[in-house]
N, CA and C of each residue as an Amber inpcrd file, in Angstrom:
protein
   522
  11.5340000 -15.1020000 -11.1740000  12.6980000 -14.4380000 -10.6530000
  12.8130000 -14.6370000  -9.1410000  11.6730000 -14.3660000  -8.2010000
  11.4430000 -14.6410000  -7.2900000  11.9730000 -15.9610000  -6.3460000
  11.3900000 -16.5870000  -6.9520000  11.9660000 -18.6500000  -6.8170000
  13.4870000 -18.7530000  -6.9670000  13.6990000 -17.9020000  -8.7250000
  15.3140000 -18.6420000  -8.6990000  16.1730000 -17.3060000  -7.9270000
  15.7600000 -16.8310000  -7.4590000  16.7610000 -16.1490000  -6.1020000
  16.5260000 -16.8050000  -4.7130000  15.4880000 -17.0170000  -4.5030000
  15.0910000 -17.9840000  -3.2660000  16.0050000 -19.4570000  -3.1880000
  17.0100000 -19.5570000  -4.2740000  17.1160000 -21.2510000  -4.6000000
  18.3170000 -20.3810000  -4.9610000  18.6790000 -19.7840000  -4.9940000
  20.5330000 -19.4110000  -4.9730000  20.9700000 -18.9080000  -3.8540000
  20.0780000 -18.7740000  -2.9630000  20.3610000 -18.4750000  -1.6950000
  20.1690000 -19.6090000  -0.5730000  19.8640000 -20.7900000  -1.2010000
  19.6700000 -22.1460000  -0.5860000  18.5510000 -22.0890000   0.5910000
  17.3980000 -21.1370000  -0.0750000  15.9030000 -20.9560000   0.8320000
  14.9940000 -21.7440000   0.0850000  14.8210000 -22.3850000  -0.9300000
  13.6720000 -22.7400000  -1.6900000  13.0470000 -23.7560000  -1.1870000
  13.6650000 -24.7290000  -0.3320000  12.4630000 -25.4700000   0.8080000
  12.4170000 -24.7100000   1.8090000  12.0340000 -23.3670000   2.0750000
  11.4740000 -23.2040000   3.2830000  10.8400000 -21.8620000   2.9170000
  10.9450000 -21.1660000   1.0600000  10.5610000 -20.4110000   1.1280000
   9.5620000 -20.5000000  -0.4550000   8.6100000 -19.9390000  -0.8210000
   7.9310000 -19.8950000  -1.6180000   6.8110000 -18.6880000  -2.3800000
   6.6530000 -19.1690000  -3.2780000   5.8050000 -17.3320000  -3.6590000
   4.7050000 -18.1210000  -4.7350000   3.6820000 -17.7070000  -4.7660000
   2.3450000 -17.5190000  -5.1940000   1.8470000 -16.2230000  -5.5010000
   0.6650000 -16.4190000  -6.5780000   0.4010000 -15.3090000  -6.9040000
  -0.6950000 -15.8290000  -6.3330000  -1.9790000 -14.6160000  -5.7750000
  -3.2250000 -14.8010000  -5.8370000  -4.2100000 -14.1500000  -5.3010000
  -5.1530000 -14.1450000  -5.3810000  -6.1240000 -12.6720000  -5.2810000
  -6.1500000 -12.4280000  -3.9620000  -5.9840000 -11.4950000  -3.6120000
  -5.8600000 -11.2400000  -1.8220000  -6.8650000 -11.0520000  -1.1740000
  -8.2650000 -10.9240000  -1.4720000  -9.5330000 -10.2480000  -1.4730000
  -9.9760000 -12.2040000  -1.7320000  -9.4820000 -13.0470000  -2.0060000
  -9.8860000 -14.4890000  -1.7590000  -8.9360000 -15.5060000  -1.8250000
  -8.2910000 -15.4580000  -1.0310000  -6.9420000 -16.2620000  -1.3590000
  -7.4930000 -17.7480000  -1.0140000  -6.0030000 -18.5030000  -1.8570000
  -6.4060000 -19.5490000  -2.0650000  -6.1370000 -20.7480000  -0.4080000
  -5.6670000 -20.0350000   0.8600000  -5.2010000 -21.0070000   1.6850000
  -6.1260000 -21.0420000   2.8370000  -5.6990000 -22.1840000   3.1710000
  -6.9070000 -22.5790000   4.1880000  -6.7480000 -21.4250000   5.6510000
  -8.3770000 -21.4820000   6.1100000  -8.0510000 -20.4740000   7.6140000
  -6.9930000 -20.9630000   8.8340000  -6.2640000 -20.0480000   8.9620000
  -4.8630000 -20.3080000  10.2230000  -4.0000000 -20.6930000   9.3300000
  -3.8000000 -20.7010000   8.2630000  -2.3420000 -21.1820000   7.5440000
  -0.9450000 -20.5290000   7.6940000  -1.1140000 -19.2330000   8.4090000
  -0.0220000 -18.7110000   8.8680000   0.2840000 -17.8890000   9.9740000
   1.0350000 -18.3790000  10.6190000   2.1000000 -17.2820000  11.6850000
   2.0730000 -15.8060000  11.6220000   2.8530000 -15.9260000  10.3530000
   2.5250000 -14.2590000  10.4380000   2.0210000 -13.8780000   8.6780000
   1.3110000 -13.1170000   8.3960000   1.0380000 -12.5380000   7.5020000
   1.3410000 -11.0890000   7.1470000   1.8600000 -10.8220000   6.3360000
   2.9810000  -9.5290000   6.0780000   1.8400000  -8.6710000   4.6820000
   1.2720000  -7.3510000   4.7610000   0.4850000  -6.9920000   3.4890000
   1.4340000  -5.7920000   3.2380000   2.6660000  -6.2540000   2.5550000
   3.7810000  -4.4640000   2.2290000   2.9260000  -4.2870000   0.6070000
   2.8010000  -2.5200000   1.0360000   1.9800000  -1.1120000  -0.1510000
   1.2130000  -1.7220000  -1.0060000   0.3450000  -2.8460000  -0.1400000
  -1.1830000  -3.0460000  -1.3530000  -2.5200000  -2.7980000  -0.9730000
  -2.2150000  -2.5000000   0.1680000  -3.9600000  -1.9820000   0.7450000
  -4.6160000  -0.8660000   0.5420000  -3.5350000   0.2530000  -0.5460000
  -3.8590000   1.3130000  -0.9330000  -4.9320000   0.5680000  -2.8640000
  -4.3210000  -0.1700000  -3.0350000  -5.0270000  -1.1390000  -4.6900000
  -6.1900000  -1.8490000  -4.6040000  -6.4200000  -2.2400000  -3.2920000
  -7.5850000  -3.2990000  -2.4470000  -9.3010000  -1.9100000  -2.7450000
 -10.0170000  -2.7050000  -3.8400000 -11.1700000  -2.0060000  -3.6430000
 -12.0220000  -1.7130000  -2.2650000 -11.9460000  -3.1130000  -1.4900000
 -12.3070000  -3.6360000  -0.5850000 -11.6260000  -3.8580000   0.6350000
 -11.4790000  -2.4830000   1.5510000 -10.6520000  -2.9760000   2.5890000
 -11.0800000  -3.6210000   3.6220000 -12.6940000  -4.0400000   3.6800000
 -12.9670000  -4.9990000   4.8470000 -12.7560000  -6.0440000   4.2900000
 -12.8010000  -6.4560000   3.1710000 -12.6570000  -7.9850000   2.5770000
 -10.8200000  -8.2770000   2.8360000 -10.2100000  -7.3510000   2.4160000
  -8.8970000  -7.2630000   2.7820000  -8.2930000  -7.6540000   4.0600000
  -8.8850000  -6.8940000   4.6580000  -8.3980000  -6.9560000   6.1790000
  -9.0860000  -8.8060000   6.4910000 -10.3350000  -8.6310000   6.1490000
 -10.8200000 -10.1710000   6.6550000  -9.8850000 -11.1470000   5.9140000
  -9.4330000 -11.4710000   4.9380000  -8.8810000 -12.2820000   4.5700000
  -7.5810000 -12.4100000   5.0630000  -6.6360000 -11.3880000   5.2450000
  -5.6640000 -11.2370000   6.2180000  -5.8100000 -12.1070000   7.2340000
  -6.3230000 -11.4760000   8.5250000  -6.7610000 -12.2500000   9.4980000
  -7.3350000 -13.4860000   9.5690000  -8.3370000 -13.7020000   8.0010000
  -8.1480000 -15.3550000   8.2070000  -7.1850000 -15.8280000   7.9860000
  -6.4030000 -16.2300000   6.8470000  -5.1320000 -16.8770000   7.0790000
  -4.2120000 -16.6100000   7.8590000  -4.2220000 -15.9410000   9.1910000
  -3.5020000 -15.4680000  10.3600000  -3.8680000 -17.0740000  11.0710000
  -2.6670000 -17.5280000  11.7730000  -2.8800000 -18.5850000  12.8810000
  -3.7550000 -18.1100000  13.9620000  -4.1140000 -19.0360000  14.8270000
  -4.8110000 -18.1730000  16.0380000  -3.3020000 -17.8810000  16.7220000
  -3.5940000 -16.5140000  17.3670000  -2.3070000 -15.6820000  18.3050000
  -1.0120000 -15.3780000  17.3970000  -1.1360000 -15.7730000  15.8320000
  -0.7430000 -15.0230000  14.7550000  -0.1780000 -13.8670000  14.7710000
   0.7900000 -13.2050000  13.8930000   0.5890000 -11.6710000  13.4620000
   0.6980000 -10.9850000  12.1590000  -0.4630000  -9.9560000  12.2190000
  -0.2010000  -9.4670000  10.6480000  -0.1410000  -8.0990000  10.7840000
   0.8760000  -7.9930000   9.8650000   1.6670000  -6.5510000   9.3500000
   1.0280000  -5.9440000   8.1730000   0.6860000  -4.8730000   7.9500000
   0.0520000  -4.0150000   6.6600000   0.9010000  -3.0870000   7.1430000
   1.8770000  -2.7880000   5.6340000   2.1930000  -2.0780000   5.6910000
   1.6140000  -1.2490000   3.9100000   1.0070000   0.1680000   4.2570000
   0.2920000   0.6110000   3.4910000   0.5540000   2.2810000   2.9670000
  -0.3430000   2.6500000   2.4490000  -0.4300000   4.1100000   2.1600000
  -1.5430000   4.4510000   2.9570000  -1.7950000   5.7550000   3.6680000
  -3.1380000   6.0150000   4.3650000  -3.2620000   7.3240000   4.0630000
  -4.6210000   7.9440000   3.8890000  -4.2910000   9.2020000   4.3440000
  -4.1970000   9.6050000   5.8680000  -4.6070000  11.0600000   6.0620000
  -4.1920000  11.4850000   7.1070000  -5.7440000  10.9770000   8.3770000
  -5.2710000  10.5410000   9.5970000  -6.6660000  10.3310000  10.6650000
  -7.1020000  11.6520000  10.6510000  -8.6060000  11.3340000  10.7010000
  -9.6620000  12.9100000  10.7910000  -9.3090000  12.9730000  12.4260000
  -9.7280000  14.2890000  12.3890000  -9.5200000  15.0470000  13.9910000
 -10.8240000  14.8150000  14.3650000 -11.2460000  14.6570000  15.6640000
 -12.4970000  14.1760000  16.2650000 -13.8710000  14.9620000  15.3480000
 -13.6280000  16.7230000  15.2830000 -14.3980000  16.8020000  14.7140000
 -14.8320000  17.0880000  13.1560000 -13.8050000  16.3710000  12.8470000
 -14.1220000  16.5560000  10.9350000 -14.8720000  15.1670000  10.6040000
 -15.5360000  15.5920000   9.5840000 -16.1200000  14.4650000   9.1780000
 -15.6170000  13.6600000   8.1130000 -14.9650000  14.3470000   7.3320000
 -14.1520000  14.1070000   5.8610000 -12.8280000  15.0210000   5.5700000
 -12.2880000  14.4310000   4.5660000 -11.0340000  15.1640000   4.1470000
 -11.1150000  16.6170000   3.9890000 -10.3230000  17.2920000   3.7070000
 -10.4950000  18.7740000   3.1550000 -10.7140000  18.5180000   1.5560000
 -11.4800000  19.6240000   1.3110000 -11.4980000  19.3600000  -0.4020000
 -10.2520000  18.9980000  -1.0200000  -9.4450000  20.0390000  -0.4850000
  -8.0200000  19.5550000  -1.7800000  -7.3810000  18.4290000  -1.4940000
  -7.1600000  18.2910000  -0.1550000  -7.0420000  16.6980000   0.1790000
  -7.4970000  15.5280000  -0.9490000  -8.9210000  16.2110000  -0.6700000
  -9.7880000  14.6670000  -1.5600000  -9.0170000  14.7310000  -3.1810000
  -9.5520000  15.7130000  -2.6990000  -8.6170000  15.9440000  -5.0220000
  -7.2180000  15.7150000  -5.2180000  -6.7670000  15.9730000  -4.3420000
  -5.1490000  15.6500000  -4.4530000  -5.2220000  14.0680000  -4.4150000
  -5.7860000  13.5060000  -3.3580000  -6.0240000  11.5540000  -3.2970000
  -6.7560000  11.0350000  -4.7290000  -7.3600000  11.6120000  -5.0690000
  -8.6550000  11.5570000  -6.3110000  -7.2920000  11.2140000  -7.5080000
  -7.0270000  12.2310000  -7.4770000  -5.2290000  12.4650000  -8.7330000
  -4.8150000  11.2940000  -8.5680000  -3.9880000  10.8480000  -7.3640000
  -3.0730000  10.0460000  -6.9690000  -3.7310000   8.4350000  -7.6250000
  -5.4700000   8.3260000  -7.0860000  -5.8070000   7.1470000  -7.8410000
  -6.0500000   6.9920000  -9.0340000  -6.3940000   8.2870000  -9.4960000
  -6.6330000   8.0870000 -11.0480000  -5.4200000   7.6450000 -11.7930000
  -4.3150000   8.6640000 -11.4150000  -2.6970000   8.9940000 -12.3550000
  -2.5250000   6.7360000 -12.3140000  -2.6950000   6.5240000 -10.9040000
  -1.8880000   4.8350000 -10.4590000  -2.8740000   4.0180000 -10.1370000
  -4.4610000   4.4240000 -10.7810000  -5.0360000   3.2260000 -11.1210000
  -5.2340000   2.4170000  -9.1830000  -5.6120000   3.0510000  -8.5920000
  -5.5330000   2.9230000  -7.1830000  -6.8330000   3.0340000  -7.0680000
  -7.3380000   1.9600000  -5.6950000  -8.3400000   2.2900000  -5.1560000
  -8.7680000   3.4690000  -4.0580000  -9.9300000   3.9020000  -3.4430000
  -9.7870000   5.0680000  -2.6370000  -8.7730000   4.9220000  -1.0990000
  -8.3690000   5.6140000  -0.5830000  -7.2480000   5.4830000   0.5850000
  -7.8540000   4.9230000   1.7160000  -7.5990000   5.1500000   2.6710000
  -8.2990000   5.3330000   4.3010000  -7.3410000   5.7050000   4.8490000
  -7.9090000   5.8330000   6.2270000  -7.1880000   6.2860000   7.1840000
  -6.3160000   5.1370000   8.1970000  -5.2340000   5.3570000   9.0460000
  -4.5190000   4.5050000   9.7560000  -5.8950000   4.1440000  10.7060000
  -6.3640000   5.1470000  11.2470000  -7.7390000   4.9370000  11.8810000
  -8.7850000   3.6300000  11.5200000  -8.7280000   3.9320000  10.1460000
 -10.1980000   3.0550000   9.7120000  -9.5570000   2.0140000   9.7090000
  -7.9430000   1.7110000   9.3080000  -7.8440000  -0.1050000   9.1590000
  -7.6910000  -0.4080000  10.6760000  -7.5450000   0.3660000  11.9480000
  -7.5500000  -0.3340000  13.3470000  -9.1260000  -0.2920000  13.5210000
  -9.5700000   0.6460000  13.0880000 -11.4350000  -0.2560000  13.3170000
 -11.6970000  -1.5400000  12.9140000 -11.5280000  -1.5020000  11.2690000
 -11.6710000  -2.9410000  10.5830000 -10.8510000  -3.9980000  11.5710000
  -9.6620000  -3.7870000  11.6470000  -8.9760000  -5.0730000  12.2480000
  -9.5050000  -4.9780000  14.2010000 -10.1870000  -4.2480000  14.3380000
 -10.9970000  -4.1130000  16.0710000 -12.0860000  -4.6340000  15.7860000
 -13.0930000  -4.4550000  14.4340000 -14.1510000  -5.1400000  14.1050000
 -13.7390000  -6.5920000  14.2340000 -12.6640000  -6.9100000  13.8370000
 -12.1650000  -8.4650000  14.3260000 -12.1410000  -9.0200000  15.3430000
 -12.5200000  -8.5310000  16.3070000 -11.8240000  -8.9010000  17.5760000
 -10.2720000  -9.1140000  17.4980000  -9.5130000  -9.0560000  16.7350000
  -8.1070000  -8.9500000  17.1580000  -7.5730000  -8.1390000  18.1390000
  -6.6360000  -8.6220000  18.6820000  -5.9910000  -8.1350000  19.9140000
  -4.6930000  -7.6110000  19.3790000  -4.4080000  -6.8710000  20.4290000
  -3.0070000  -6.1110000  20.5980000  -2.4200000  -5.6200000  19.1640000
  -3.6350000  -4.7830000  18.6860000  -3.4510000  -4.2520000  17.5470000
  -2.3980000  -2.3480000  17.7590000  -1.5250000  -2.2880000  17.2130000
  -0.7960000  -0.8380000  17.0900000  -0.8330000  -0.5070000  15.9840000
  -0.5210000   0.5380000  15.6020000  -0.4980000   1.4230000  14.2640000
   0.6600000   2.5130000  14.6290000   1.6530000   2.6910000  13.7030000
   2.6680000   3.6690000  13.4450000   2.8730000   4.2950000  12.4540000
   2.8830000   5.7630000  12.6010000   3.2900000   6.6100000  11.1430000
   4.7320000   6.2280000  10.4250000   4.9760000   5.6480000   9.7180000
   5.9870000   5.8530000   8.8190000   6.2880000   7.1100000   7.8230000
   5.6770000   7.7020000   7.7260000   5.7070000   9.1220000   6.7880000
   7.0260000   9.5770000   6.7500000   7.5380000   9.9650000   8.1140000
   9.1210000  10.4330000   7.6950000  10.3080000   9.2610000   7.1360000
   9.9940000   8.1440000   7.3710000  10.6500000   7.1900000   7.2290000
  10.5720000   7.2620000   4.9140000   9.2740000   7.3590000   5.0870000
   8.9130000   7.2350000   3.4440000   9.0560000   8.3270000   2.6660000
   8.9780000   9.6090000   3.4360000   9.1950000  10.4230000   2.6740000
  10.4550000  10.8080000   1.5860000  11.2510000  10.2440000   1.7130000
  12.1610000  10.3830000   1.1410000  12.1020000   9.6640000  -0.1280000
  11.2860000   8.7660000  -0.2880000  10.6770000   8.1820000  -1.6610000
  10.2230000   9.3610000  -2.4310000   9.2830000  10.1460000  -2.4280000
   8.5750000  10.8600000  -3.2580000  10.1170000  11.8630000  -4.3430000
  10.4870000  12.2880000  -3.6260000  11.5140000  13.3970000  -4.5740000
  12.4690000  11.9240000  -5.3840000  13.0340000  10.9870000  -4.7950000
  13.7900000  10.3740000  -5.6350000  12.8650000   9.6330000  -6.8730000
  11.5880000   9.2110000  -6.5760000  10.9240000   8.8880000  -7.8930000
  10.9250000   9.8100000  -8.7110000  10.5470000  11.0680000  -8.2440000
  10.7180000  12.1200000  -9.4520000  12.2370000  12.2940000 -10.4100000
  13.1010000  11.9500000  -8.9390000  14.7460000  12.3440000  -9.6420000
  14.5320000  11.0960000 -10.4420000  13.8580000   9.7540000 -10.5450000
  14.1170000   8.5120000 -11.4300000  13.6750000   8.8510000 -12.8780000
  12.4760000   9.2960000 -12.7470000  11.5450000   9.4180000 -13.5440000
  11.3200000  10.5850000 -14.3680000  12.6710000  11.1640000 -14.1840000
  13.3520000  12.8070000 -14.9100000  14.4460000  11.9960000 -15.3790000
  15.2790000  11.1530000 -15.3000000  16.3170000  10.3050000 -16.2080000
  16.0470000   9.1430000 -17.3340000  16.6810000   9.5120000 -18.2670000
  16.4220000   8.8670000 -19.1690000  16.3600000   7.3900000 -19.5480000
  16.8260000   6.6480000 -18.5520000  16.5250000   5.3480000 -18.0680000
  14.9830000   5.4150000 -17.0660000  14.3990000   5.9620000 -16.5430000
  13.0490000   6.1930000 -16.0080000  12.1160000   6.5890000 -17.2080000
  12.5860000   7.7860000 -17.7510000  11.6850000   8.2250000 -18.8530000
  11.1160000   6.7340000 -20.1380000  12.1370000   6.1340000 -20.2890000
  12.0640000   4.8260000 -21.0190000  10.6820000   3.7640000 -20.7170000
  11.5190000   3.5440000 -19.0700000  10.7780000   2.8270000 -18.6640000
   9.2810000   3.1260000 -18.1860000   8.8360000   4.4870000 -18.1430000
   7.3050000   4.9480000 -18.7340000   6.9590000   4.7260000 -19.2100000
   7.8080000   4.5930000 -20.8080000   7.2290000   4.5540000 -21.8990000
   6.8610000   3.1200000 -22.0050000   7.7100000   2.2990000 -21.7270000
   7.5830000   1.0060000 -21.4940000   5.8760000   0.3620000 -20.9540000
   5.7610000   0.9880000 -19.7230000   4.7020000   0.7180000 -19.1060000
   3.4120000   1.4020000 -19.3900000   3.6700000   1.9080000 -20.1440000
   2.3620000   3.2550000 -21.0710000   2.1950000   4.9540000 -20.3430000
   3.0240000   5.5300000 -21.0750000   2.9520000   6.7200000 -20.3780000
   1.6050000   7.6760000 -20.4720000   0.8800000   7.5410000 -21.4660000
  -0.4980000   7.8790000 -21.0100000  -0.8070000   7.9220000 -19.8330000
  -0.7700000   7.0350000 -18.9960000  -1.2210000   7.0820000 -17.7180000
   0.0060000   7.2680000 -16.7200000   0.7250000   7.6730000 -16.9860000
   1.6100000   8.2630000 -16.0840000   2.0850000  10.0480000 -16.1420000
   1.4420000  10.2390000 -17.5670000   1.7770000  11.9730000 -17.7780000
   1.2570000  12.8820000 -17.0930000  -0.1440000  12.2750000 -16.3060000
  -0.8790000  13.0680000 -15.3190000   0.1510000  13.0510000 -14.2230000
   0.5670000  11.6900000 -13.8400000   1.1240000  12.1750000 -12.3140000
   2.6370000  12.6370000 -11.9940000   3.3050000  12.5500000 -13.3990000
   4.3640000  13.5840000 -12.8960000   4.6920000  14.8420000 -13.4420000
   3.5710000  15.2500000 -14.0210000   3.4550000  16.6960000 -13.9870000
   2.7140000  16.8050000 -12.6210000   1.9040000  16.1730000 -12.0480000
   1.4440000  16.6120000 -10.5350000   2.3860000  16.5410000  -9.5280000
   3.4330000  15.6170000  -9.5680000   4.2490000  15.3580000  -8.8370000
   5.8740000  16.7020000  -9.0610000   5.5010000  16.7920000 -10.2610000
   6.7090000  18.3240000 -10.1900000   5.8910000  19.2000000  -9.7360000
   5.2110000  20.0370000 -10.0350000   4.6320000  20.6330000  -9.5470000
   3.8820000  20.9980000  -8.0220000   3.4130000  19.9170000  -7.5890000
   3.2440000  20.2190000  -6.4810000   4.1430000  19.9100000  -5.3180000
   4.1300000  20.6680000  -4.6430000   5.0940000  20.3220000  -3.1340000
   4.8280000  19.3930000  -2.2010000   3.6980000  19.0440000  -2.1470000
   3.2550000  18.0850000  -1.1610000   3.4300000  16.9730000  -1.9390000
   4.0780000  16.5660000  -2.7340000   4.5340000  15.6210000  -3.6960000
   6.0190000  15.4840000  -3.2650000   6.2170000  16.3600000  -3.7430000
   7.6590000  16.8080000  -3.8300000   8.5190000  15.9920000  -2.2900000
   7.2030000  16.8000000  -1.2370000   8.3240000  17.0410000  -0.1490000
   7.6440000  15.4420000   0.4150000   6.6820000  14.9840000   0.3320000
   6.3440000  13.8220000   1.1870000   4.8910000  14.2280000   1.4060000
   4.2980000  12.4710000   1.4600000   2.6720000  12.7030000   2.2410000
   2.8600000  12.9950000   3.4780000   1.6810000  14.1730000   4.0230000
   1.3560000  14.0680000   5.2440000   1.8770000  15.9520000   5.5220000
């Protein structure tokens, strides 16, 4: 689908799609300009392998974008999440089959463990929040309800009864 929209839009020599494991991809080191990771670093068992592979196929003076799920940065002196925190994240991977989160914090360590330069990090949260209530409004219509079923609702019955129910669902992470 991908390709034949790329090729009705008269991009298909200059644009292309591959599938392939991101945690070892298949292209040589510096193969790209910029490297773009949109909402998969929350699925990545391995976010130093992640991040390293990123940055290798980054050109030298390159840039790469992750754009992700995080939880919230610890305050200087916490050491870990709050319990319900953890359990509420715990839910979230079990219900979507997700690996554990991190923090915006921990992926600017990993990518500082790089020596990469002129690294920033920005909250998107209000920007995203507005996702959480309309999946629910999708996934309460009977064209959503379908398409559960479609994809095996077993594993989706946990998370939107968590997701009606709770407010911090409801209203947005963070």
């Amino acid at each position: 689908m991908a390709q034949a929209l790329t090729a009705s839009q008269g991009l298909d020599d200059k644009v292309s799609f591959q599938v392939a494991d991101a945690l070892d991809q298949p292209f040589p080191d510096g193969q790209f300009d910029l490297v773009w990771s949109m909402d998969s670093g929350q699925c990545m068992p391995d976010k130093k392998k992640f991040v390293s592979e990123l940055a290798r196929v980054a050109a030298p003076g390159g840039t790469i974008i992750i754009v992700t799920w995080c939880h919230r940065d610890l305050a200087p002196s916490e050491k870990s999440l709050k319990p319900e925190e953890k359990d509420f994240l715990d839910k979230l991977c079990n219900a979507f089959y997700l690996s554990q989160w991190c923090s915006t914090a921990d992926y600017v360590q990993l990518l500082d463990s790089l020596s990469l330069q002129d690294i920033k990090a920005a909250d998107w949260s209000e920007y995203v929040a507005p996702f959480w209530p309309a999946m629910i409004r999708h996934a309460l219509t009977f064209k959503g309800f379908i398409s559960l079923l479609g994809s095996g609702m077993e594993k989706h019955k946990r998370s939107i009864g968590d997701a009606i129910d709770n407010p911090r669902v409801q209203d947005g992470p963070g």
